[in-house]
Biotite code that builds the C-alpha atoms (Angstrom):
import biotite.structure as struc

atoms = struc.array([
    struc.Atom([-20.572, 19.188, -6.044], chain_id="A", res_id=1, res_name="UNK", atom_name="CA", element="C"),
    struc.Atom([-18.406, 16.583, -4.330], chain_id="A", res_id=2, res_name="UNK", atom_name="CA", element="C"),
    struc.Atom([-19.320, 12.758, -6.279], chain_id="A", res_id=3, res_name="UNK", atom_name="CA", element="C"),
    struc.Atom([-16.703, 10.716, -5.174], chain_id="A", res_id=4, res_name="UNK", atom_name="CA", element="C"),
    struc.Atom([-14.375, 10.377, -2.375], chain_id="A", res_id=5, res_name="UNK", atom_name="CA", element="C"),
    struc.Atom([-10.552, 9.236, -3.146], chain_id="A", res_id=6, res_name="UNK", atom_name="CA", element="C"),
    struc.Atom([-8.978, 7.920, -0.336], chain_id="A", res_id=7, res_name="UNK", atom_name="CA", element="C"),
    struc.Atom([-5.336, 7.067, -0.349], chain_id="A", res_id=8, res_name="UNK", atom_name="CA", element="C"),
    struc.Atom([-5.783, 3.377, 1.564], chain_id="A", res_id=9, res_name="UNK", atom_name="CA", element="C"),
    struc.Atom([-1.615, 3.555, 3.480], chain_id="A", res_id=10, res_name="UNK", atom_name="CA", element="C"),
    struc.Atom([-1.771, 5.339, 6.611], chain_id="A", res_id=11, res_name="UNK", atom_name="CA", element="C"),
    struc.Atom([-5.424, 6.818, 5.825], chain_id="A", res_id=12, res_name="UNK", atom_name="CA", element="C"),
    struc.Atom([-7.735, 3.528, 5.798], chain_id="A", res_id=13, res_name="UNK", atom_name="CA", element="C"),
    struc.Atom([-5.457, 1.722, 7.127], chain_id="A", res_id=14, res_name="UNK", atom_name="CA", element="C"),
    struc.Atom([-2.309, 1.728, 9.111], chain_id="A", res_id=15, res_name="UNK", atom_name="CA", element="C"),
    struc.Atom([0.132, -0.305, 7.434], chain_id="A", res_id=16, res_name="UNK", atom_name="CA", element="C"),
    struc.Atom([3.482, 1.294, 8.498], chain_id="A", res_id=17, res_name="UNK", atom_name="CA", element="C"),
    struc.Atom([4.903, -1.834, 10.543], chain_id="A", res_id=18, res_name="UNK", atom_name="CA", element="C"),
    struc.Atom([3.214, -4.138, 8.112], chain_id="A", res_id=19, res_name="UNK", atom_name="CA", element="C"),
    struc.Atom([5.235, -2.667, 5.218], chain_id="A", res_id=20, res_name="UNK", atom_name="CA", element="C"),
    struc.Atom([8.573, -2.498, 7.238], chain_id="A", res_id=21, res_name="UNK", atom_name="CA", element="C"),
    struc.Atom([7.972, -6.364, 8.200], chain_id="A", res_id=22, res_name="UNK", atom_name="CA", element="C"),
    struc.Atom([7.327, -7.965, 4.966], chain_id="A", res_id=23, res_name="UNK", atom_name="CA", element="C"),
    struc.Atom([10.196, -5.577, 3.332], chain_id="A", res_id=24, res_name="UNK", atom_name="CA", element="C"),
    struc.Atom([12.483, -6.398, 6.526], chain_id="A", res_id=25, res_name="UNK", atom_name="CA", element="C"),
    struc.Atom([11.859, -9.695, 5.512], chain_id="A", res_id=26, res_name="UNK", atom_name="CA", element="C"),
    struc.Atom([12.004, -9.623, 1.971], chain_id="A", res_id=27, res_name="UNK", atom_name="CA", element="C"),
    struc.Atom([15.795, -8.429, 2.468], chain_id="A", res_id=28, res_name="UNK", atom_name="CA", element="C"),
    struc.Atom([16.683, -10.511, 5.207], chain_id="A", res_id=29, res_name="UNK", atom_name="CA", element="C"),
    struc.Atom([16.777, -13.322, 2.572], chain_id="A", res_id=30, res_name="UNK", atom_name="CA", element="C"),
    struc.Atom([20.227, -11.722, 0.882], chain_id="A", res_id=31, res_name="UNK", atom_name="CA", element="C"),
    struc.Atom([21.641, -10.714, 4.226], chain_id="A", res_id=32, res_name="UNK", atom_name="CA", element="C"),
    struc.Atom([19.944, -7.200, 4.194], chain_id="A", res_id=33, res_name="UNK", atom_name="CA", element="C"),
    struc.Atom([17.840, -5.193, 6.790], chain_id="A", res_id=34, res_name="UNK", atom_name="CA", element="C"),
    struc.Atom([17.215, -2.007, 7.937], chain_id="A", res_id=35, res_name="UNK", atom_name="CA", element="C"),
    struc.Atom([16.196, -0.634, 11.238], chain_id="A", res_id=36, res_name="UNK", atom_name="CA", element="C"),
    struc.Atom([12.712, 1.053, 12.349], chain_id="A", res_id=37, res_name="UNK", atom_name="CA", element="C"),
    struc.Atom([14.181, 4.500, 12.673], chain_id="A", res_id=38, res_name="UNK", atom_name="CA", element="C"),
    struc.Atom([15.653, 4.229, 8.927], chain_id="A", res_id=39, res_name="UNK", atom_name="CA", element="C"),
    struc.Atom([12.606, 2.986, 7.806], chain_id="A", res_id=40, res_name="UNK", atom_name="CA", element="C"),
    struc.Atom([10.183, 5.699, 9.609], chain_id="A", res_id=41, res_name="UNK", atom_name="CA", element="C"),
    struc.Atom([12.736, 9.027, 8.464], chain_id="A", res_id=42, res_name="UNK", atom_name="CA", element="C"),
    struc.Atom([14.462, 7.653, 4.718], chain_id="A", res_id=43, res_name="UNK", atom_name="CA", element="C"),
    struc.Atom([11.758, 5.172, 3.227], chain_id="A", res_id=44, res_name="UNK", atom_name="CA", element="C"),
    struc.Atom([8.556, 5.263, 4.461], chain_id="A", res_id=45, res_name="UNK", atom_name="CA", element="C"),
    struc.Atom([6.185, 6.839, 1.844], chain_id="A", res_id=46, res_name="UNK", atom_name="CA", element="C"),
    struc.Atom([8.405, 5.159, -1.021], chain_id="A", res_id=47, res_name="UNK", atom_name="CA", element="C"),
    struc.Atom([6.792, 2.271, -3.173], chain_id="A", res_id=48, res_name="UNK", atom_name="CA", element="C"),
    struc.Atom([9.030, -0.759, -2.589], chain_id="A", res_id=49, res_name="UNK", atom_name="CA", element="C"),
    struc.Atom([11.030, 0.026, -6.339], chain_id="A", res_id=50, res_name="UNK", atom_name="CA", element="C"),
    struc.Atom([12.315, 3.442, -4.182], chain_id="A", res_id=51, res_name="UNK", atom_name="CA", element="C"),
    struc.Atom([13.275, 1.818, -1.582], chain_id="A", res_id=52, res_name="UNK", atom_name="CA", element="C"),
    struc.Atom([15.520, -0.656, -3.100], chain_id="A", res_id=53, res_name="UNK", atom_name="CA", element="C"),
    struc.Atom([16.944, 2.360, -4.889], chain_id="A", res_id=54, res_name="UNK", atom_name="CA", element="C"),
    struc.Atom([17.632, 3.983, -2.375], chain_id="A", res_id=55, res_name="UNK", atom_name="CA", element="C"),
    struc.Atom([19.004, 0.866, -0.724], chain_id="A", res_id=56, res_name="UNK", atom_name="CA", element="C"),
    struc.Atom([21.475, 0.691, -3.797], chain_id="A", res_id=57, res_name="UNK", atom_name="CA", element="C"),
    struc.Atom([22.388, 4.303, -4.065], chain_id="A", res_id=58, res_name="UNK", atom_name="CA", element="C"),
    struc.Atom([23.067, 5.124, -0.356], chain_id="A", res_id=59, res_name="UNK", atom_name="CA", element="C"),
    struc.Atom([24.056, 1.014, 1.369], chain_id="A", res_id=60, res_name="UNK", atom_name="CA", element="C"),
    struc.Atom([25.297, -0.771, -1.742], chain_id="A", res_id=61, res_name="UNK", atom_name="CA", element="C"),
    struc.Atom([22.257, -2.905, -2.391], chain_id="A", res_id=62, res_name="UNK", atom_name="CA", element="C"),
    struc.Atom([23.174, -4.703, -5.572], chain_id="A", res_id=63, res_name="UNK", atom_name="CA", element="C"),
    struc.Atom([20.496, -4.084, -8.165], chain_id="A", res_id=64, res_name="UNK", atom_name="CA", element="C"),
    struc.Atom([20.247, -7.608, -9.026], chain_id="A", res_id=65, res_name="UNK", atom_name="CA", element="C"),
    struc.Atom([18.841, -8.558, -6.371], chain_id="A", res_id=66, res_name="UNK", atom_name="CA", element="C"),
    struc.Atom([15.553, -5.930, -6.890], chain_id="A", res_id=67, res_name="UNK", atom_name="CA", element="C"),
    struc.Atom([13.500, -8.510, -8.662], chain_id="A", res_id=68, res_name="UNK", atom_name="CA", element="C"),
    struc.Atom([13.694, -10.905, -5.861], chain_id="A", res_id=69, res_name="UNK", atom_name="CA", element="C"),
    struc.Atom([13.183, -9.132, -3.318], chain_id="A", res_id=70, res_name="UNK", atom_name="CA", element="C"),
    struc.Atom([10.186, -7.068, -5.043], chain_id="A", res_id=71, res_name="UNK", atom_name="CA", element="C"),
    struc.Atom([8.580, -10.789, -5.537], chain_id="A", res_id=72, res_name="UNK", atom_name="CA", element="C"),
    struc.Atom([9.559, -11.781, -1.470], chain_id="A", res_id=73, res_name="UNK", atom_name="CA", element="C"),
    struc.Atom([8.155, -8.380, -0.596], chain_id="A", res_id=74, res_name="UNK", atom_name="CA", element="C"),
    struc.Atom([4.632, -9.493, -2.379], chain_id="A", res_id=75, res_name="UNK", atom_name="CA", element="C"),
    struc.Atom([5.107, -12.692, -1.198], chain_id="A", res_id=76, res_name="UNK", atom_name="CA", element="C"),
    struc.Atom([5.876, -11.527, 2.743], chain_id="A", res_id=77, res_name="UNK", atom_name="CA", element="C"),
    struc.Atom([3.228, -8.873, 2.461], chain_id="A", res_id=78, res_name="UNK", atom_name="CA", element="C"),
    struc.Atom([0.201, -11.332, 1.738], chain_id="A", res_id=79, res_name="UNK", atom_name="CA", element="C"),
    struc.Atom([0.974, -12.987, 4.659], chain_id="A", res_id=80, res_name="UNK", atom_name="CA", element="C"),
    struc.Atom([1.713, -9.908, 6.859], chain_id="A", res_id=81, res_name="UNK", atom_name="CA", element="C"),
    struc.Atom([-1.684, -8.481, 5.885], chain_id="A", res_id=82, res_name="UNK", atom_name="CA", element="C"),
    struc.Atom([-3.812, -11.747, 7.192], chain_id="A", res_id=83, res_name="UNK", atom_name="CA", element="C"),
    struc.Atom([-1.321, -12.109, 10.583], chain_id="A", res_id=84, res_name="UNK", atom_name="CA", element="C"),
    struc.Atom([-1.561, -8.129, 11.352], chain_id="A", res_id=85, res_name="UNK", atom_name="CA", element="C"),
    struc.Atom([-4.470, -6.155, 10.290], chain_id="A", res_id=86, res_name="UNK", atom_name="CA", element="C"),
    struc.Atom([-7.847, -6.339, 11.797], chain_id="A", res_id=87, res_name="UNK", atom_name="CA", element="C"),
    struc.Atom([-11.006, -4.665, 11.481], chain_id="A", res_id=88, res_name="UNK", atom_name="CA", element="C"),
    struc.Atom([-11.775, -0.665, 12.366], chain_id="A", res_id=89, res_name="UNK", atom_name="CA", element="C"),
    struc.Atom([-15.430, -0.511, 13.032], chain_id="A", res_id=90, res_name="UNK", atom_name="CA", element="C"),
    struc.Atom([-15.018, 3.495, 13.325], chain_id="A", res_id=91, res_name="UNK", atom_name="CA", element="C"),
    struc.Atom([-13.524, 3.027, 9.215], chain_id="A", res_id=92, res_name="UNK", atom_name="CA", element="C"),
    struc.Atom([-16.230, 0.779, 8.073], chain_id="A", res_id=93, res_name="UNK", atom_name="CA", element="C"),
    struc.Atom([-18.949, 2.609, 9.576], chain_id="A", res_id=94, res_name="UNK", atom_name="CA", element="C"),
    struc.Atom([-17.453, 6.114, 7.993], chain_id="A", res_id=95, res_name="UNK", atom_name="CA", element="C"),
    struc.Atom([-17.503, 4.385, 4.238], chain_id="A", res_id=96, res_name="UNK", atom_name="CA", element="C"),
    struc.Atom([-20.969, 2.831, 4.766], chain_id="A", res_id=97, res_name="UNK", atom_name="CA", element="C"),
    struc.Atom([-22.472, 6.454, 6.148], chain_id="A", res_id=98, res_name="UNK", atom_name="CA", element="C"),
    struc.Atom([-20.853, 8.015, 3.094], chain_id="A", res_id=99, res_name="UNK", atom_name="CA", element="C"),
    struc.Atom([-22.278, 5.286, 0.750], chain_id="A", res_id=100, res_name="UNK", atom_name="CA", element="C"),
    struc.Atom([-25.341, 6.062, 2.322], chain_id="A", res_id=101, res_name="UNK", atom_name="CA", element="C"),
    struc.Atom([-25.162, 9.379, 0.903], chain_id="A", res_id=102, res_name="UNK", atom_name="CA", element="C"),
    struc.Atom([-24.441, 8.528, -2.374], chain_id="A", res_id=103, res_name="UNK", atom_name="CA", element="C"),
    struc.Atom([-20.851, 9.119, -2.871], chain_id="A", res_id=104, res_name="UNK", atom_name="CA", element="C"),
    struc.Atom([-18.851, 6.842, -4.781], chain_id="A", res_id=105, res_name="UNK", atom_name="CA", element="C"),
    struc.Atom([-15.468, 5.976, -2.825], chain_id="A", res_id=106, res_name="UNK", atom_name="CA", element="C"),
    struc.Atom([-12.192, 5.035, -4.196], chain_id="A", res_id=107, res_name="UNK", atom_name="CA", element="C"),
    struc.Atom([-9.482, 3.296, -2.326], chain_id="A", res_id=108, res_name="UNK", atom_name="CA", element="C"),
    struc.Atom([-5.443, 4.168, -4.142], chain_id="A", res_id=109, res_name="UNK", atom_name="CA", element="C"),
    struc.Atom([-2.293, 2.920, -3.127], chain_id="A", res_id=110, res_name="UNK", atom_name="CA", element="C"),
    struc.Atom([1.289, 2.398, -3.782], chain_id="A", res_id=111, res_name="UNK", atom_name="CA", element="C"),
    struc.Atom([0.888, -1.361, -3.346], chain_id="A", res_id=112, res_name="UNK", atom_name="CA", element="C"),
    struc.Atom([0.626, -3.975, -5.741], chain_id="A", res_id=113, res_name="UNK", atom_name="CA", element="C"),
    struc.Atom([-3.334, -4.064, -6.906], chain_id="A", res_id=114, res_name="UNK", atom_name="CA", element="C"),
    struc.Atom([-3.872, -7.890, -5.356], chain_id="A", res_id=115, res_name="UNK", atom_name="CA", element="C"),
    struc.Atom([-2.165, -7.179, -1.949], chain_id="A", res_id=116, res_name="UNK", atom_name="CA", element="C"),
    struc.Atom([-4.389, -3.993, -2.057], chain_id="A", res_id=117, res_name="UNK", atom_name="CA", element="C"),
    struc.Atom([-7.594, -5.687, -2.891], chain_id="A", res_id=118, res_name="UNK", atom_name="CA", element="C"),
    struc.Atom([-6.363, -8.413, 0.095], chain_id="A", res_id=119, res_name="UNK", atom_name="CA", element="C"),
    struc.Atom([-5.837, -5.914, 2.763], chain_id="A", res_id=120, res_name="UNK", atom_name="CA", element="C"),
    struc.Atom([-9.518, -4.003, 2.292], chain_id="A", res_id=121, res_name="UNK", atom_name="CA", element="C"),
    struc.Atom([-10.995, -7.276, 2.156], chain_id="A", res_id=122, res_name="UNK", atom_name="CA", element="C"),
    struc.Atom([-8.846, -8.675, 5.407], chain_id="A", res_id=123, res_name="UNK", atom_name="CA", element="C"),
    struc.Atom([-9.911, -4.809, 6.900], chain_id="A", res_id=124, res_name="UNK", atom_name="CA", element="C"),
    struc.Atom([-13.809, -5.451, 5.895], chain_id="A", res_id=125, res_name="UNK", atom_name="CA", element="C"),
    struc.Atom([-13.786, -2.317, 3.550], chain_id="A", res_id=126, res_name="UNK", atom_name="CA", element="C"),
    struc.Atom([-13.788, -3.866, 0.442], chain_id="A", res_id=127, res_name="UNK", atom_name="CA", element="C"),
    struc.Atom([-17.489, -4.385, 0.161], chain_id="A", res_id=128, res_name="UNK", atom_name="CA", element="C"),
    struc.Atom([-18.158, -0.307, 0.800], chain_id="A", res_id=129, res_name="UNK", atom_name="CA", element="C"),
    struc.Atom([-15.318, 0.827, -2.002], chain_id="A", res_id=130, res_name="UNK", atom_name="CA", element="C"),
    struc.Atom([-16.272, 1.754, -5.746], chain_id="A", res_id=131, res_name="UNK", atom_name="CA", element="C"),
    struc.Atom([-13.229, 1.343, -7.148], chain_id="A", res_id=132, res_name="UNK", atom_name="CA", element="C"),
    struc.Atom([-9.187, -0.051, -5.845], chain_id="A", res_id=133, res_name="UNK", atom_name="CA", element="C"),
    struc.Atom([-6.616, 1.099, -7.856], chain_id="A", res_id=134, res_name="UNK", atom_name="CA", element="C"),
    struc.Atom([-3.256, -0.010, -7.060], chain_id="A", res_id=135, res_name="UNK", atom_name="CA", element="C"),
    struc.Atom([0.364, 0.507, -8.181], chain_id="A", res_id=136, res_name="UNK", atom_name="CA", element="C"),
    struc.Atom([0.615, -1.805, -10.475], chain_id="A", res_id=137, res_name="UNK", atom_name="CA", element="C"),
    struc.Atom([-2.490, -0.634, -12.528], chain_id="A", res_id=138, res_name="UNK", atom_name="CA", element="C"),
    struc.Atom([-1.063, 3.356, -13.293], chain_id="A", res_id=139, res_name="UNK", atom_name="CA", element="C"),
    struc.Atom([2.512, 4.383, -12.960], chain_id="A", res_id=140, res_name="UNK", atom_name="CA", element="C"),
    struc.Atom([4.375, 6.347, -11.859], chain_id="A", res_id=141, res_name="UNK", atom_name="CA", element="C"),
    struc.Atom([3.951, 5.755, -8.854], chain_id="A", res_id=142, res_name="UNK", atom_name="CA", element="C"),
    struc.Atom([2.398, 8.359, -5.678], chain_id="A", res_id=143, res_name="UNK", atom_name="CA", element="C"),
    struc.Atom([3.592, 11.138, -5.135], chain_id="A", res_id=144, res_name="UNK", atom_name="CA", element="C"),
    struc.Atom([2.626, 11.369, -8.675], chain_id="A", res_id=145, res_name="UNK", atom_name="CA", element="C"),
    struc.Atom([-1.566, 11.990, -9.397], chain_id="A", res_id=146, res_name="UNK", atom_name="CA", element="C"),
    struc.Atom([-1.882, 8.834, -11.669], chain_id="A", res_id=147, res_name="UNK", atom_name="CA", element="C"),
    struc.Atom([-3.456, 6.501, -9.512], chain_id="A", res_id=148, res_name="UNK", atom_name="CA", element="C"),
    struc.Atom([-6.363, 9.307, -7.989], chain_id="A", res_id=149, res_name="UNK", atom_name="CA", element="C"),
    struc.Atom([-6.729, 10.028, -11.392], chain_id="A", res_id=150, res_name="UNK", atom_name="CA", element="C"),
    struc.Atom([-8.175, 6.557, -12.602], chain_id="A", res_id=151, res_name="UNK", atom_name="CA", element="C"),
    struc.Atom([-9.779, 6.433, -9.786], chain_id="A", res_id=152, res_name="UNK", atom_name="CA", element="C"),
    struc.Atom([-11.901, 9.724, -10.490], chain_id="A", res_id=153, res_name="UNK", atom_name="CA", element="C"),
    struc.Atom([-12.338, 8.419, -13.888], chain_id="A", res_id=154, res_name="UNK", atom_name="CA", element="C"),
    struc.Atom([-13.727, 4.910, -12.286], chain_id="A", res_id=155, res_name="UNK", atom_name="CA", element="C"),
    struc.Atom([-16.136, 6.673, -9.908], chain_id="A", res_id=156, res_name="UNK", atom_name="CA", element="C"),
])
């Protein structure tokens, strides 16, 4: 019997592709970096923000130094990106308040850093219909891996 309902909040509750790719865009623009839309949507998409700067390093030259300022502008960019560019879905919030309704327990999980997480279901009006927000920065490693839908069943 189904209790709970994990949803993975990037791309499923909400679409946050060209949010991400701004506040990262300009979390590297600040040391002289970018990358382009196409490199975003085909070799980092999908990675938390730690893989992307990897890759970055390994395949551009990215010096690792400069990770732990641009994870910190990425937070920083992101906050803002999430109040200028998401809105509202009535067809989402109506879908978590029918399956409240019924009794499930709903989990939103993410890659993202738990505040900007928590920020972006509030800014998106779902926060008040979710159980449980579990973001990156609560389990590790980091999706693909099961961690974070794990606490989350555990929470629910």
């Amino acid at each position: 019997m189904t209790q709970a309902i994990l949803f993975d909040a990037d791309g499923v509750l909400v679409d946050a592709g060209e949010m991400h790719y701004q506040a990262f865009n300009q979390a590297l623009a600040v040391h002289g970096w970018c990358i382009t839309r196409v490199e975003h949507r085909t070799i980092y998409d999908n990675l938390p923000t730690r893989g992307k700067l990897e890759r970055l390093t390994e395949t551009k030259g990215l010096p690792r130094e400069l990770h732990q300022t641009i994870l910190v502008a990425k937070e920083r960019f992101i906050r803002k990106t999430i109040t200028d560019y998401l809105k509202p879905d009535p067809t989402k919030i109506e879908l978590l308040r029918e399956l409240r309704e019924q009794g499930y327990a709903i989990a939103a999980c993410s890659n993202m850093l738990q505040g900007a997480l928590t920020l972006m279901m509030d800014q998106v009006r779902l926060l008040s219909h979710l159980d449980v927000v579990i973001g990156n920065d609560l389990q590790r490693p980091a999706k693909p891996a099961p961690n974070v839908y794990l606490a989350a069943a555990a929470l629910t």
